[in-house]
Residue frames as a rotation matrix with the C-alpha (Angstrom) as fourth column:
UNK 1
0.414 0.866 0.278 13.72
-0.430 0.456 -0.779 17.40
-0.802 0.203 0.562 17.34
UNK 2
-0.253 -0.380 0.890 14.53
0.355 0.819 0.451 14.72
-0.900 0.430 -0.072 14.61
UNK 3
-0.479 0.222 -0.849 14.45
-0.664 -0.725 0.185 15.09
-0.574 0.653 0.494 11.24
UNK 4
0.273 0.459 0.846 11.94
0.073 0.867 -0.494 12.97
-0.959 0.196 0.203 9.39
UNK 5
-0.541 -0.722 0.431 12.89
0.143 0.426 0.893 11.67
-0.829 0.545 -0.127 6.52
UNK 6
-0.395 0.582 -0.711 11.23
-0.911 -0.349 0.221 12.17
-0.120 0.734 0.668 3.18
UNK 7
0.676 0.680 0.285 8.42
-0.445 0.684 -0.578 9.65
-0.588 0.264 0.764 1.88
UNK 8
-0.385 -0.683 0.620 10.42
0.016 0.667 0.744 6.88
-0.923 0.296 -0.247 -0.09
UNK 9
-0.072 -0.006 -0.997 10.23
-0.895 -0.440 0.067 6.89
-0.440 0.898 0.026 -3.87
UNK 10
0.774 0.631 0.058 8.83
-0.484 0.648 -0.587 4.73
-0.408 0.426 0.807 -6.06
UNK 11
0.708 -0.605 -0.364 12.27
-0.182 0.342 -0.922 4.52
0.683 0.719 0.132 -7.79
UNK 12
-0.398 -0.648 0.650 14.41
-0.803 -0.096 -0.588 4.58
0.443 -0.756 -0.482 -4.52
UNK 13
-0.065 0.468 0.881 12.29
-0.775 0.533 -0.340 1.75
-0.629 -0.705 0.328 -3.15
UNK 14
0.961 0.266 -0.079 12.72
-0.255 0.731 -0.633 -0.42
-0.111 0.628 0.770 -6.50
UNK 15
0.191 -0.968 0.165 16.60
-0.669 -0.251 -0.699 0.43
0.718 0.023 -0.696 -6.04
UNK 16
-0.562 -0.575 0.595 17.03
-0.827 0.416 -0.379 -1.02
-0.029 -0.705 -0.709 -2.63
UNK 17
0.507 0.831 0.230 14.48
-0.629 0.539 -0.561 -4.01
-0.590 0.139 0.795 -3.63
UNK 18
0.948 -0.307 0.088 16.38
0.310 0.820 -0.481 -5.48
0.076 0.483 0.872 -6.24
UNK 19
0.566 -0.821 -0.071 19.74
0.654 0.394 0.646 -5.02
-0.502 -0.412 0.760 -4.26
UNK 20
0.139 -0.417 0.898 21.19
0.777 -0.516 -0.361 -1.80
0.614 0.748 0.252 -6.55
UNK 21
-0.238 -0.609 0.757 21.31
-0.341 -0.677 -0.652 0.74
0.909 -0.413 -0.046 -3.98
UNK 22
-0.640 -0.314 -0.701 21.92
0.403 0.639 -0.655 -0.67
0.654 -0.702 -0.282 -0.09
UNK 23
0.688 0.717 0.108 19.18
0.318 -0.432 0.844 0.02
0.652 -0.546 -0.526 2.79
UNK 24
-0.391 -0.849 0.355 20.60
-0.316 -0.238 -0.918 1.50
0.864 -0.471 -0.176 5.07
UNK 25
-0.570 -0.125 0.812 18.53
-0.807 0.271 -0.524 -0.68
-0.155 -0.954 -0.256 7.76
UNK 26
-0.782 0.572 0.248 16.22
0.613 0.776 0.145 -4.12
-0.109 0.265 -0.958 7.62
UNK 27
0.185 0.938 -0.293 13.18
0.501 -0.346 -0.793 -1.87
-0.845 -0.001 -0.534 8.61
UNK 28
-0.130 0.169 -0.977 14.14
-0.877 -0.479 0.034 0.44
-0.462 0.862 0.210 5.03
UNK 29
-0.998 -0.056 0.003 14.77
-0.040 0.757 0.652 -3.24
-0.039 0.651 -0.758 3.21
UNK 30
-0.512 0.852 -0.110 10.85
0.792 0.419 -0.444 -4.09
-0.332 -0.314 -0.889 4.71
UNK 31
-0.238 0.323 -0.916 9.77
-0.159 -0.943 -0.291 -0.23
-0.958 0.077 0.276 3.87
UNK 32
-0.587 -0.276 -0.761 10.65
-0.576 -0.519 0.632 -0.46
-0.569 0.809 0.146 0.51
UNK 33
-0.918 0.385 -0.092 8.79
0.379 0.922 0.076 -3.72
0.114 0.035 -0.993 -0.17
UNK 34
-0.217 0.889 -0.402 5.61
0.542 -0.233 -0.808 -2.30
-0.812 -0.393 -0.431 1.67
UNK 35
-0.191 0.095 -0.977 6.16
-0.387 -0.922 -0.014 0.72
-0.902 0.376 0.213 -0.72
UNK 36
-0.819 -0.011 -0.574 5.96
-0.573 0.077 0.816 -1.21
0.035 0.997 -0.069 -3.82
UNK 37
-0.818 0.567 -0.095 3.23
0.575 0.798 -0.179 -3.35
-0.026 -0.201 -0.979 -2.33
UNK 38
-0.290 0.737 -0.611 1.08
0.534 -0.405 -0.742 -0.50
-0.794 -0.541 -0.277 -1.68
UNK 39
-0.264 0.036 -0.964 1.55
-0.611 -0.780 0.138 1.49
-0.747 0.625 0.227 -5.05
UNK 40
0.977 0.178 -0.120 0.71
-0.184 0.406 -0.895 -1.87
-0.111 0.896 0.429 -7.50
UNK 41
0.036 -0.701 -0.713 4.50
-0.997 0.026 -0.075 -1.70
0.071 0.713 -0.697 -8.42
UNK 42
-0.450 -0.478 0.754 5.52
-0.635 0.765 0.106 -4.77
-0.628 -0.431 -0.648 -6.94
UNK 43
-0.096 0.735 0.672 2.52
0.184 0.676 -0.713 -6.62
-0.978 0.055 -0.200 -9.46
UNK 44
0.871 0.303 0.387 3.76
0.308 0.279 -0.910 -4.85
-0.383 0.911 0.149 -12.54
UNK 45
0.284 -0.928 -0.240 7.30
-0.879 -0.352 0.321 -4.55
-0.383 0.120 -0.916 -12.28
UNK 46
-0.031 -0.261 -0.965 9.35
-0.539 0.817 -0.204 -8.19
0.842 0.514 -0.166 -13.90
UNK 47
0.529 0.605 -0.595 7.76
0.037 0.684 0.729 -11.23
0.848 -0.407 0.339 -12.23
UNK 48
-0.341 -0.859 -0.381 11.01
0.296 0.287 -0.911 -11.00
0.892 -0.423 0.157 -9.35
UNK 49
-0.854 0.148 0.499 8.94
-0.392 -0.813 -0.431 -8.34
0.342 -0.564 0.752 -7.48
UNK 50
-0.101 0.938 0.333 5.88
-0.929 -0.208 0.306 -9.82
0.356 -0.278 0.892 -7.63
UNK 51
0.244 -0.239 -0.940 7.02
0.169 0.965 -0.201 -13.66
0.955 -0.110 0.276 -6.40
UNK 52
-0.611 -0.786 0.093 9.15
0.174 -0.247 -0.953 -11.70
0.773 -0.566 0.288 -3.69
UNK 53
-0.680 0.532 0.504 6.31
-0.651 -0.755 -0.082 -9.65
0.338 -0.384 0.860 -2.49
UNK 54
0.470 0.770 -0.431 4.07
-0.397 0.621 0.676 -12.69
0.789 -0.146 0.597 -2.14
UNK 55
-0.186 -0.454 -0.871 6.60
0.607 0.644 -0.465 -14.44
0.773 -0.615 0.156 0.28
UNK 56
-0.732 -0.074 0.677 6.98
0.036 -0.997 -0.071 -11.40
0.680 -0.028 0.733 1.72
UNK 57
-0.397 0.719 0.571 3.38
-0.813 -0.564 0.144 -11.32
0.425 -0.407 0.808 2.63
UNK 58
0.526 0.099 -0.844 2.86
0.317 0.899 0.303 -15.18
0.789 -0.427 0.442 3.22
UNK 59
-0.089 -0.777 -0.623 5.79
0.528 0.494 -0.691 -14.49
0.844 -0.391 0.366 5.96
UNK 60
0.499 0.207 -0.841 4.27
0.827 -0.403 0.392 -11.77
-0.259 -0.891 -0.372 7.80
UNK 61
-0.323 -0.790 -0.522 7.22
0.807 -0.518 0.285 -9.28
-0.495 -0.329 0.804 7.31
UNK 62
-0.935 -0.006 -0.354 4.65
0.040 -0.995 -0.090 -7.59
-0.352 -0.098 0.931 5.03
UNK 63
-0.370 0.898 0.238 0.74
0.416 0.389 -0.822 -7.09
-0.831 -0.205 -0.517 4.31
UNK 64
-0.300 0.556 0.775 -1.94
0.878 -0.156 0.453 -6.20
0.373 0.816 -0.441 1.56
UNK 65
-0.934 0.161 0.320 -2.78
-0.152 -0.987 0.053 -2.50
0.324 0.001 0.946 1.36
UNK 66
-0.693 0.672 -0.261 -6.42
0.473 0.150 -0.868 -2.13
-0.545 -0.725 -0.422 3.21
UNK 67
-0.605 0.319 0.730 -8.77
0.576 -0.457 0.677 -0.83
0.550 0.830 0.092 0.23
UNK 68
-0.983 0.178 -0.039 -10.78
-0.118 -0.784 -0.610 2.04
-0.138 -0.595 0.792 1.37
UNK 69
-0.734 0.653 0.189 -14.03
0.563 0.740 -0.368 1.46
-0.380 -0.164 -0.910 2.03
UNK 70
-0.598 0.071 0.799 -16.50
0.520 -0.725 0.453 2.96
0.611 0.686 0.396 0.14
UNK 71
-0.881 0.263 0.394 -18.78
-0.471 -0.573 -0.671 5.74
0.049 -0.776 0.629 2.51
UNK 72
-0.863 0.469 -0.190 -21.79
0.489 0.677 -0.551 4.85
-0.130 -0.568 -0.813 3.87
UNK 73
-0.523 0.433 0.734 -25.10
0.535 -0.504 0.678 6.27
0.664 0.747 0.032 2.84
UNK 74
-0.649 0.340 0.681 -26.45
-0.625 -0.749 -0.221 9.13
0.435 -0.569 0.698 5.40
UNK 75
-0.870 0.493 0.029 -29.00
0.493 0.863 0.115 7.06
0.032 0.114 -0.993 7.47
UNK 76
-0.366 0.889 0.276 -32.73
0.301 -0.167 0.939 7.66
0.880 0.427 -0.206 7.46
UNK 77
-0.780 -0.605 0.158 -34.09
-0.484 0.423 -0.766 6.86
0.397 -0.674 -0.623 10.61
UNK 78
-0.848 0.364 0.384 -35.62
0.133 0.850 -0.510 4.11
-0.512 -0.381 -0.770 9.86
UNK 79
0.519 0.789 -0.329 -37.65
-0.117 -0.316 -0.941 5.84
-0.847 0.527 -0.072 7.25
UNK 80
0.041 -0.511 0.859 -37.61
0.930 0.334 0.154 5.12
-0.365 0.792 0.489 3.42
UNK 81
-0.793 -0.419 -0.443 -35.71
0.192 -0.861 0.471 7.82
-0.578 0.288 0.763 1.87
UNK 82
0.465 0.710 -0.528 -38.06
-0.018 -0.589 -0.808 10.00
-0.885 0.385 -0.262 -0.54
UNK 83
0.162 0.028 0.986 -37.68
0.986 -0.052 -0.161 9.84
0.047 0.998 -0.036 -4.36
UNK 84
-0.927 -0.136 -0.349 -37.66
0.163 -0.985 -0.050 13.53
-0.337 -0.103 0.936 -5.87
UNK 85
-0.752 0.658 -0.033 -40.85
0.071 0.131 0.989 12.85
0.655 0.742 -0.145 -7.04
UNK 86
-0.132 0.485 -0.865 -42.53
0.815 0.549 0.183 12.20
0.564 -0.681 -0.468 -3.83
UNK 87
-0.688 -0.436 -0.581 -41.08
0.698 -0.617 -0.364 15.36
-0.199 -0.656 0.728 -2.46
C-alpha cells in the first residue's frame, strides 16, 4: 500500500509558489496554489500571490473554496413552529 503523503503546509506551499523550493510535479505546483487559495493566504500574502491566484482561477487550473453552507432549520411539517410561550 502507498504511502500518503502529509497535508501540505502553509509554508511549504508558499515555498514552491514563489519558485524557492521546486515541486516536485505540475499537480504539487497546482496543489500548492489551491492550498493558499483555500486558507486566505494567497489574498494576504504581497500582491504576487494574489494577481497569480486570480489567473490561476480565471484559467481553470484552479477554483474558489466552496463556503459551507450554513444548516438548515429542522422542518415543521408544515406547521408554525411554537414560541416558548405558546408551549
Amino acid at each position: 500500500m502507498p504511502k500518503r503523503k502529509p497535508k501540505m503546509t502553509d509554508l511549504e506551499a508558499t515555498m514552491i509558489a514563489e519558485g524557492a523550493q521546486e515541486a516536485e510535479s505540475d499537480e504539487q505546483y497546482i496543489a500548492a496554489w489551491q492550498h493558499l487559495i483555500d486558507t486566505g493566504l494567497a489574498w494576504s500574502l504581497q500582491g504576487f500571490f494574489g494577481r497569480t491566484a486570480s489567473v490561476m482561477i480565471q484559467n481553470g487550473l484552479c477554483y474558489m473554496p466552496i463556503k459551507k453552507q450554513p444548516k438548515k432549520p429542522k422542518s415543521t411539517g408544515g406547521q408554525t413552529p411554537r414560541t416558548p410561550e405558546e408551549k
